[in-house]
KOLBA-587517 format. One record per residue (C-alpha): residue number from 1; x, z, y. Coordinates in steps of 0.05 Angstrom, whole numbers, padded with zeros to 5 digits, always signed. Layout:
<recs>
  num       u       w       v
  NUM       X       Z       Y
...
</recs>
This chain:
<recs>
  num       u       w       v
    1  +00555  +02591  +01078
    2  +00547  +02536  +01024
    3  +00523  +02465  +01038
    4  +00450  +02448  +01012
    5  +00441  +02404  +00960
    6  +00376  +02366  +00946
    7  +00353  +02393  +00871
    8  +00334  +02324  +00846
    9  +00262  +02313  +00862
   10  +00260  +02257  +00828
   11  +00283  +02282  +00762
   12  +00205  +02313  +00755
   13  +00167  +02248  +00776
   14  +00217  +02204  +00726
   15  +00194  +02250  +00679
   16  +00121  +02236  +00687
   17  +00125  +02166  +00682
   18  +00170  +02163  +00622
   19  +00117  +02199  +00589
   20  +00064  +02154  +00614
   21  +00098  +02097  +00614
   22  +00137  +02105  +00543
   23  +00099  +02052  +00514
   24  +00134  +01986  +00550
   25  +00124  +01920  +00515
   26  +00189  +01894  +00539
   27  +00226  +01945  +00506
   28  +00213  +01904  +00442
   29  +00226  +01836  +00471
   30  +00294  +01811  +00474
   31  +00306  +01771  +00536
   32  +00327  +01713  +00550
   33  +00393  +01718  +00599
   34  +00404  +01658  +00641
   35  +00464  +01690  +00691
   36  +00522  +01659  +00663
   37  +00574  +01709  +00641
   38  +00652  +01680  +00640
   39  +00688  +01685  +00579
   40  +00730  +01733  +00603
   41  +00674  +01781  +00595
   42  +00661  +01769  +00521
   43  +00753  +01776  +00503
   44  +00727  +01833  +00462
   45  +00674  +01794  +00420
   46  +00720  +01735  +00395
   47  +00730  +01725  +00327
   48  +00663  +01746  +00312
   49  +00651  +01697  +00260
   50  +00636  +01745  +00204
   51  +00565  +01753  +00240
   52  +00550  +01680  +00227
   53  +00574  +01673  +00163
   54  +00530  +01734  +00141
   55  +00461  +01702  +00109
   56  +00424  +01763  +00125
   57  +00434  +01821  +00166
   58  +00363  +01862  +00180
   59  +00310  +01848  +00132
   60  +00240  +01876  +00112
   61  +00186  +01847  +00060
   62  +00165  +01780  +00104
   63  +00222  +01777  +00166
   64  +00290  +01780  +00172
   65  +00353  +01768  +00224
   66  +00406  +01733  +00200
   67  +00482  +01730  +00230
   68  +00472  +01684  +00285
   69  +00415  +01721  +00307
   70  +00438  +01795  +00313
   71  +00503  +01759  +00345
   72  +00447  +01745  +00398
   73  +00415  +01813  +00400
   74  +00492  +01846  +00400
   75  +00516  +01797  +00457
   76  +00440  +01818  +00499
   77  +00455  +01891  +00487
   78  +00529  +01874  +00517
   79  +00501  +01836  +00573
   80  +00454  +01891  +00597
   81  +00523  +01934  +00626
   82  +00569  +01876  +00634
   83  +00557  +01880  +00711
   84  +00585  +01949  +00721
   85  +00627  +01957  +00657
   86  +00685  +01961  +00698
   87  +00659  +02019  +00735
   88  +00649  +02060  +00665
   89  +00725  +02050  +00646
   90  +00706  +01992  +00605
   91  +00771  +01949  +00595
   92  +00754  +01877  +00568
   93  +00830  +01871  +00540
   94  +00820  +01921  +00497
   95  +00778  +01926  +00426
   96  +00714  +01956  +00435
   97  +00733  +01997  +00375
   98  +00787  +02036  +00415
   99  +00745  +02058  +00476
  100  +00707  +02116  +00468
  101  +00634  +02105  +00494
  102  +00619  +02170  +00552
  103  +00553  +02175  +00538
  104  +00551  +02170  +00466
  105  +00592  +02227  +00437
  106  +00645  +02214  +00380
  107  +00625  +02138  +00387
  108  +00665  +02079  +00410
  109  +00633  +02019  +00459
  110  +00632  +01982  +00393
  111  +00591  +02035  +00356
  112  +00544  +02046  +00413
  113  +00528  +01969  +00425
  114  +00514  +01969  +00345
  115  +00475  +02019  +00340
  116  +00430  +01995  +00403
  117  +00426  +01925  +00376
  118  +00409  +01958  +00303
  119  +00356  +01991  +00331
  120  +00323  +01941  +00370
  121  +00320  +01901  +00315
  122  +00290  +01946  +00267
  123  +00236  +01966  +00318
  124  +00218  +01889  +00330
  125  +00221  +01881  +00248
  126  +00180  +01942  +00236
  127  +00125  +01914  +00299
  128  +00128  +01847  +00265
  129  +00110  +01881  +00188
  130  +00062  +01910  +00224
  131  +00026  +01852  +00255
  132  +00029  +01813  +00194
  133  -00010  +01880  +00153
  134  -00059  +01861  +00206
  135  -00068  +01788  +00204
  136  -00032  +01778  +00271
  137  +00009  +01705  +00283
  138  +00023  +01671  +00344
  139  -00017  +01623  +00363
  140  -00001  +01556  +00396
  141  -00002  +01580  +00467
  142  +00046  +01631  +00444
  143  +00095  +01581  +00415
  144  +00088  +01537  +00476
  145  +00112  +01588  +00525
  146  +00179  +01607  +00462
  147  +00192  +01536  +00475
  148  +00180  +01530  +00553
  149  +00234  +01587  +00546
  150  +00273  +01550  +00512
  151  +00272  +01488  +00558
  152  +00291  +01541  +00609
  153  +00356  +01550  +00575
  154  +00374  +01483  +00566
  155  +00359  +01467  +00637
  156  +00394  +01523  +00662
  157  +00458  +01496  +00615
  158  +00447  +01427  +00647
  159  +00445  +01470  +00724
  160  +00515  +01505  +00709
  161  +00553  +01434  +00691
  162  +00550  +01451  +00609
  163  +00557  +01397  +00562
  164  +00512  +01423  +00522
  165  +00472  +01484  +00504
  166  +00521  +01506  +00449
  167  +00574  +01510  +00494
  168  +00525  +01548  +00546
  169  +00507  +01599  +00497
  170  +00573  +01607  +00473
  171  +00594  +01616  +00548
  172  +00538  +01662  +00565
  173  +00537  +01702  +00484
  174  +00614  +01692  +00475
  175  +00599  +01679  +00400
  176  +00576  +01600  +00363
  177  +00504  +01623  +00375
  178  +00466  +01564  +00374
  179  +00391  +01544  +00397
  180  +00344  +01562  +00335
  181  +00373  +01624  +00332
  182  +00353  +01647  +00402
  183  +00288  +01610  +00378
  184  +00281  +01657  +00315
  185  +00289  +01723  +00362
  186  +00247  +01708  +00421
  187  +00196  +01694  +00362
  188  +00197  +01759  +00328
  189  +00200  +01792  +00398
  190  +00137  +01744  +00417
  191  +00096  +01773  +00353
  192  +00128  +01851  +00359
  193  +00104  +01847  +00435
  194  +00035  +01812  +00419
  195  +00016  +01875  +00366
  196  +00036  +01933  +00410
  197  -00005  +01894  +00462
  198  -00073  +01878  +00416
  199  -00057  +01941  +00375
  200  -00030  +02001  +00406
  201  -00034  +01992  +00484
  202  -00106  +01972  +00481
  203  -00127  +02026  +00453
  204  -00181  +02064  +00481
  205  -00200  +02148  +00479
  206  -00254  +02179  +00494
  207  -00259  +02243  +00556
  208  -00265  +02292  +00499
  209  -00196  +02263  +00460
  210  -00158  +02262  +00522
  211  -00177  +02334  +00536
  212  -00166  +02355  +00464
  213  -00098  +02319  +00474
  214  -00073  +02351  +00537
  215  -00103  +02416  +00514
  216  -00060  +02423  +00445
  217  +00001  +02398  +00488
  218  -00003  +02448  +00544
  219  +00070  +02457  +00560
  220  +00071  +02382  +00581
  221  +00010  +02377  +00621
  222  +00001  +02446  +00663
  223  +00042  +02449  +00721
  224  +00060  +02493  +00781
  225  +00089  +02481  +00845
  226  +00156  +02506  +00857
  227  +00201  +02507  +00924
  228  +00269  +02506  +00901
  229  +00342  +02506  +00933
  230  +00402  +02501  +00906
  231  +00472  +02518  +00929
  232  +00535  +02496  +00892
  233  +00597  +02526  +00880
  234  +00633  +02455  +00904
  235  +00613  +02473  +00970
  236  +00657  +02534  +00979
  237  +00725  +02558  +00977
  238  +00745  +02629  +00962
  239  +00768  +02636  +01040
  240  +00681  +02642  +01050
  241  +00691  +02706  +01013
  242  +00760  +02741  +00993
  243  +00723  +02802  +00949
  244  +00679  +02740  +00912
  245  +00712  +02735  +00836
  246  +00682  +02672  +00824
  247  +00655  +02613  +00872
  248  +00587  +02628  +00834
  249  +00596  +02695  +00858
  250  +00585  +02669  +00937
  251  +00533  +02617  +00912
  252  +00495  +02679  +00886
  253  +00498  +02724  +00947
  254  +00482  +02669  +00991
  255  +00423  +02649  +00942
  256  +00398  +02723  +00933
  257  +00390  +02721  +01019
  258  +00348  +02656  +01013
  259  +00310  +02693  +00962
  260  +00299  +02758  +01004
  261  +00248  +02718  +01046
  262  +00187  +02738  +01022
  263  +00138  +02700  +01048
  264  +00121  +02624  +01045
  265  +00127  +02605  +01124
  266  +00201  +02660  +01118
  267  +00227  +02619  +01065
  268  +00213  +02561  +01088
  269  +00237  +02577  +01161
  270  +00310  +02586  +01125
  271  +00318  +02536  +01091
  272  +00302  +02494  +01151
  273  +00358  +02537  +01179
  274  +00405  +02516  +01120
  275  +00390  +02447  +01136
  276  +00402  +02452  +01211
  277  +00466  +02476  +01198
  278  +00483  +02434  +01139
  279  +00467  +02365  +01160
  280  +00499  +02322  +01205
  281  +00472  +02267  +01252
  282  +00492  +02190  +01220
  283  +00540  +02149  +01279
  284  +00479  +02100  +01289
  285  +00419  +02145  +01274
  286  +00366  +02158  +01334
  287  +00354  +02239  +01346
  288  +00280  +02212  +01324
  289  +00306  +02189  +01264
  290  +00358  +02243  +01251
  291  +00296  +02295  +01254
  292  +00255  +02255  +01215
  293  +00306  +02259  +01162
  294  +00312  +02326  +01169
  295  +00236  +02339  +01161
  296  +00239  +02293  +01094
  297  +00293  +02334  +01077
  298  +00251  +02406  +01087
  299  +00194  +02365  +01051
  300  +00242  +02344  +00990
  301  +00251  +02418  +00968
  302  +00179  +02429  +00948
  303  +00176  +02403  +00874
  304  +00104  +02387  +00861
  305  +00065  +02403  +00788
  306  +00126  +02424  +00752
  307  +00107  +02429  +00677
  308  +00138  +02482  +00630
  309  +00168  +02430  +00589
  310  +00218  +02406  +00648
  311  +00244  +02479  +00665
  312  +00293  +02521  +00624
  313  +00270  +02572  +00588
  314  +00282  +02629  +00629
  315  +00261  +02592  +00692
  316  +00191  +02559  +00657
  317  +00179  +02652  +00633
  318  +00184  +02666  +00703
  319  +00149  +02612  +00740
  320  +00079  +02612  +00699
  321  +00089  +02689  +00700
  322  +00101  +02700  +00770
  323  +00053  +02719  +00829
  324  +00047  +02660  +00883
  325  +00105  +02670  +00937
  326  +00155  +02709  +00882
  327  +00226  +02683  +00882
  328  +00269  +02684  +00825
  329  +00342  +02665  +00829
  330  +00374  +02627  +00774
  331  +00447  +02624  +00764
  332  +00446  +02624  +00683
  333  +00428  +02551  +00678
  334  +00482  +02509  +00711
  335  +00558  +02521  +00718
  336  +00561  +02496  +00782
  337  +00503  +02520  +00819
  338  +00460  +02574  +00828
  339  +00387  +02564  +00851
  340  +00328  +02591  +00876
  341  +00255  +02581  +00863
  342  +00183  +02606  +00901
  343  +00120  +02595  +00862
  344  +00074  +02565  +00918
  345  +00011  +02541  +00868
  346  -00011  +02572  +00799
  347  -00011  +02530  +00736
  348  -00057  +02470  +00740
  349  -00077  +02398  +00715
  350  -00047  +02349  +00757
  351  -00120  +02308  +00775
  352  -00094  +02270  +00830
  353  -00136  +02202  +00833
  354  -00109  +02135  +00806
  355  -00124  +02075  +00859
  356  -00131  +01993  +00829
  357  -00102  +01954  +00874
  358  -00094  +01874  +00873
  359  -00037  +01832  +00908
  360  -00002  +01768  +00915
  361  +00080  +01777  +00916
  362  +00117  +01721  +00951
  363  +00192  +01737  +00924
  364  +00257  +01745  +00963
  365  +00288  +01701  +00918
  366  +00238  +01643  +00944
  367  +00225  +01665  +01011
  368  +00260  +01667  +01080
  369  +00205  +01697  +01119
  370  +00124  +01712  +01109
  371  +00103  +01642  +01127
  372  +00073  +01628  +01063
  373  +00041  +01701  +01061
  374  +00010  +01692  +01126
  375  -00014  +01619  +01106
  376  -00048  +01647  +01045
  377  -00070  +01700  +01077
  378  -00110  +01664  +01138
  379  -00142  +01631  +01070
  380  -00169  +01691  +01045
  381  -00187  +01713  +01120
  382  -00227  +01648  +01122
  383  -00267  +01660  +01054
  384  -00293  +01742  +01075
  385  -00229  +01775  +01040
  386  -00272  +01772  +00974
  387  -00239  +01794  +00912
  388  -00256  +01719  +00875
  389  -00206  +01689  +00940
  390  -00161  +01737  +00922
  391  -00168  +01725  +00832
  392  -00165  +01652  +00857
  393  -00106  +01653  +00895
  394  -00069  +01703  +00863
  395  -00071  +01650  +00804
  396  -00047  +01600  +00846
  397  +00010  +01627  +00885
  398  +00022  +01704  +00861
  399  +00099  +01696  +00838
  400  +00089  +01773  +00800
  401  +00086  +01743  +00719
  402  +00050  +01806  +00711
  403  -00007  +01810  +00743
  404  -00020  +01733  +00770
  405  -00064  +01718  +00709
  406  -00110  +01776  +00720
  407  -00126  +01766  +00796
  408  -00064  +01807  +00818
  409  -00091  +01872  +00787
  410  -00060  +01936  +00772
  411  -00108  +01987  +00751
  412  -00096  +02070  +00748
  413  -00041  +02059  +00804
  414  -00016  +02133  +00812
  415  +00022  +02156  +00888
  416  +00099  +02141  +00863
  417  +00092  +02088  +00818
  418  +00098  +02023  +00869
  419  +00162  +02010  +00909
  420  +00158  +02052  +00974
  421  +00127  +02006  +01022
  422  +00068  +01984  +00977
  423  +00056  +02056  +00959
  424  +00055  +02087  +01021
  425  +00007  +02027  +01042
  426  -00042  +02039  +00983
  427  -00040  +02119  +00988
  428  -00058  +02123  +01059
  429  -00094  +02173  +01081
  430  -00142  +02132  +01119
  431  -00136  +02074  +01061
  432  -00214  +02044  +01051
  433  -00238  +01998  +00990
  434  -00240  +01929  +01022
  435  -00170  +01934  +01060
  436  -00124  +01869  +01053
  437  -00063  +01871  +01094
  438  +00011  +01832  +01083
  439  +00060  +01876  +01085
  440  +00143  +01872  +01075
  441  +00182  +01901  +01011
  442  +00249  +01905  +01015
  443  +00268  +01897  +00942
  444  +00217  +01855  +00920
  445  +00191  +01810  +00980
  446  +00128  +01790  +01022
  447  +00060  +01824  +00990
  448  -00013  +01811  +01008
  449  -00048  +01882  +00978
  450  -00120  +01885  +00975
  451  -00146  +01957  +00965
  452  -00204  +01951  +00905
  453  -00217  +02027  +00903
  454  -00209  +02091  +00864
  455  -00180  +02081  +00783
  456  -00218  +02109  +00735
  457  -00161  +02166  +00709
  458  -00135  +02226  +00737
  459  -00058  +02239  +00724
  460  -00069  +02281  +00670
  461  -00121  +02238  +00643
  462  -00067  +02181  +00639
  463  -00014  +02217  +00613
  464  -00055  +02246  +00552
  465  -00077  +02163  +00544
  466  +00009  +02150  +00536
  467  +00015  +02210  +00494
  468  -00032  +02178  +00447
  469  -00004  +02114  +00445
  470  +00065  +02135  +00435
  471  +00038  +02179  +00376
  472  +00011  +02114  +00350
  473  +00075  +02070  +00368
  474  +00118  +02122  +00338
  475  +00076  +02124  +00268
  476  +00078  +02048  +00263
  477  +00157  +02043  +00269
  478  +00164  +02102  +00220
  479  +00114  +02074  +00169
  480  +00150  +02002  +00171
  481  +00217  +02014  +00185
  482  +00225  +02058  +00121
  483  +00230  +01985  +00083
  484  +00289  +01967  +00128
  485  +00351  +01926  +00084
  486  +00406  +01932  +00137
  487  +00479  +01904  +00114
  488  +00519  +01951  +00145
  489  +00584  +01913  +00122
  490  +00567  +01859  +00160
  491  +00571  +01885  +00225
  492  +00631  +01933  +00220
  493  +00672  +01873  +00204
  494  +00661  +01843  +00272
  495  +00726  +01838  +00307
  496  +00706  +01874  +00375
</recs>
């Protein structure tokens, strides 16, 4: 008998929230790094004068970026793997140019790192055309925070022990970058970020155009619920079975028996049985926690509103065809694993409610313990738990940038979408509008959550609201990026 392996739940719900979540301002705003990278890093980027001695390198009618400043966006797009280069086979004695990229076939490091920093750029140029068609600038309260940004560089040069910011940026860049130019980008990012915001994500639809939406796009939006289990042919050896041909040929009779179960509470019963006699008991895990795990585990298989889009083809035929509690056993898909599905809901809208939710992070990075969340949160004890106390001092201590400004709100908040402690705090079952607790994140710190009560959207509801806007997004980059100059020479030269 073959080992489980979890199918990747995850894989679904990632899938969900790209869609939802595909239009992200940030993916159009360069940021600004302030870890310090070592030279060492950056051996592979020296010499790359020919950047800086290039006038222009991306241009459209009214905005362009010039050497120095695609040196910038090249070095960020760099930065982003620097930390676990070294774990992709990255060697930084060696030219770029020579090391084939894995996830970019036929392409070298150098060629994908282009091509990343050529297309950032031309989506920020194209967003920028765009803003100016529409009478959009920044105003002085955007150039004030450009240049508190700025000041953030320089005193995080003047933190490190550099002499100046050149040398800072050349450390943390490894090309001559120097200050305007990281002034010029974060000012086309600035204007790129502040249309899709006023423009695109602001946008509103009406009940009838997110229907007619989700209704011309039915692969993507109805869903079925699927129990699935795979088993895969690294868990065997040929001693399992001495007739078996192929491993896949023991993952298949072992998958066909999982399938014979017929019946929801059967099937269920052995796969708990597969897990029983799969999993093991960690050295310092309690038997409470070892069952619990176990129980997760059991709990993990059942993939929830699986849309026809996500399946294969053969797989997505069968499931919306199927009678509920039918198995089908799939070992055409994979190479390495064969496994079995039972449909255990009929196609459907996903209309699970959205919740709004309000809170006040007090970071790891700034905090030891939850004194200050406790201190704050007596305060808002002391004034009824209204939501003013909490707008008010969410302004005055949140240390979230994204939602301090707006009274700690997040609005349409869907089960999946927070780290795991806040969302299993704001999806209880028992959760009432009114609720204000502190409670501990492990990635992110200390948060005091006050429950405001149900969103407005259903899943679907925001999912056909993306799917709009990234119809919209998309149109505006393929309208203005058509009037793209790119010098092409330019940034082959580089020596990388």
């Amino acid at each position: 008998m073959g080992k489980n392996t979890k199918m990747n739940a995850a894989a679904m719900e990632a899938k969900r929230k790209e869609k939802r979540n595909s239009i992200i301002i940030t993916a159009v705003v360069i940021v600004v790094a302030v870890l310090v990278i070592g030279l060492a890093v950056y051996n592979a980027l020296d010499n790359a004068g020919v950047f800086l001695r290039s006038s222009t390198v991306l241009e459209t009618e009214n905005f362009e970026f010039d050497g120095a400043m695609m040196a910038y966006v090249y070095s960020s797009a760099y930065m982003n793997y620097s930390s676990y280069l070294s774990m992709l086979g990255v060697d930084p004695n060696v030219s770029l140019k020579r090391q084939e990229c894995p996830f970019a076939e036929g392409q070298s490091w150098f060629d994908y790192f282009i091509s990343t920093s050529k297309s950032q750029a031309t989506e920020i140029l194209a967003l920028c055309e765009a803003a100016h068609e529409a009478g959009i600038t920044l105003s002085d309260e955007d150039l004030e925070l450009i240049d508190n940004n700025i000041e953030t560089i320089k005193s995080e040069a003047a933190t490190y022990g550099y002499e100046s910011i050149d040398s800072y940026l050349m450390a943390m860049t490894g090309n001559p970058v120097k200050i305007d130019a990281v002034k010029r980008c974060l000012e086309l990012s600035a204007l790129a970020s502040k249309y899709t915001t006023e423009c695109i994500t602001s946008l509103t639809y009406t009940a009838d155009e997110l229907a007619a939406y989700r209704d011309a796009n039915p692969d993507a939006f109805l869903g079925v619920d699927l129990y699935s289990y795979s088993f895969n042919t690294s868990d065997y050896s040929f001693n399992d079975d001495s007739d078996a041909a192929t491993l896949m040929d023991i993952a298949k009779k072992d998958a066909e028996a999982l399938a014979n179960n017929k019946t929801l509470d059967d099937f269920k019963a052995a796969i708990k049985a597969l897990i029983e006699e799969n999993t093991t008991a960690g050295k310092d895990e309690t038997i409470e926690e070892f069952e619990q795990r176990k129980a997760d585990l059991l709990e993990s298989y059942l993939q929830k509103h699986v849309v026809k889009a996500s399946l294969t083809e053969k797989v997505a035929k069968w499931a919306f065809d199927a009678n509920l509690y039918e198995t089908y056993v799939d070992s055409e898909s994979s190479a390495t694993k064969c496994t079995v599905y039972m449909l255990v809901k009929d196609e459907y809208f996903d209309d699970s409610e959205s919740r709004d939710v309000r809170h006040i992070l007090f970071a790891n990075d700034n905090h030891k313990d939850d004194a200050k969340a406790q201190e704050v949160f007596a305060k808002l004890e002391a004034e009824g738990f209204t939501e003013d106390a909490f707008v008010k001092y969410a302004a005055e201590y949140s240390e979230d940038p994204g939602s301090k400004d707006n009274g700690g709100l997040y609005e349409n908040v869907f089960e999946g979408d927070m780290v795991p402690e806040f969302d299993a705090w704001l999806f209880d079952a028992d959760r009432k509008a009114g609720d204000c607790e502190v409670i501990k994140a492990a990635d992110t710190g200390w948060h005091i959550i006050y429950y405001a009560g149900v969103g407005e959207q259903v899943l679907w509801e925001a999912d056909a609201d993306a799917g709009l806007k990234t119809g919209v997004y998309e149109d505006v980059i393929e309208k203005h990026s058509e009037g793209v100059k790119f010098n092409e020479k330019a940034l082959n030269t580089i020596d990388a």
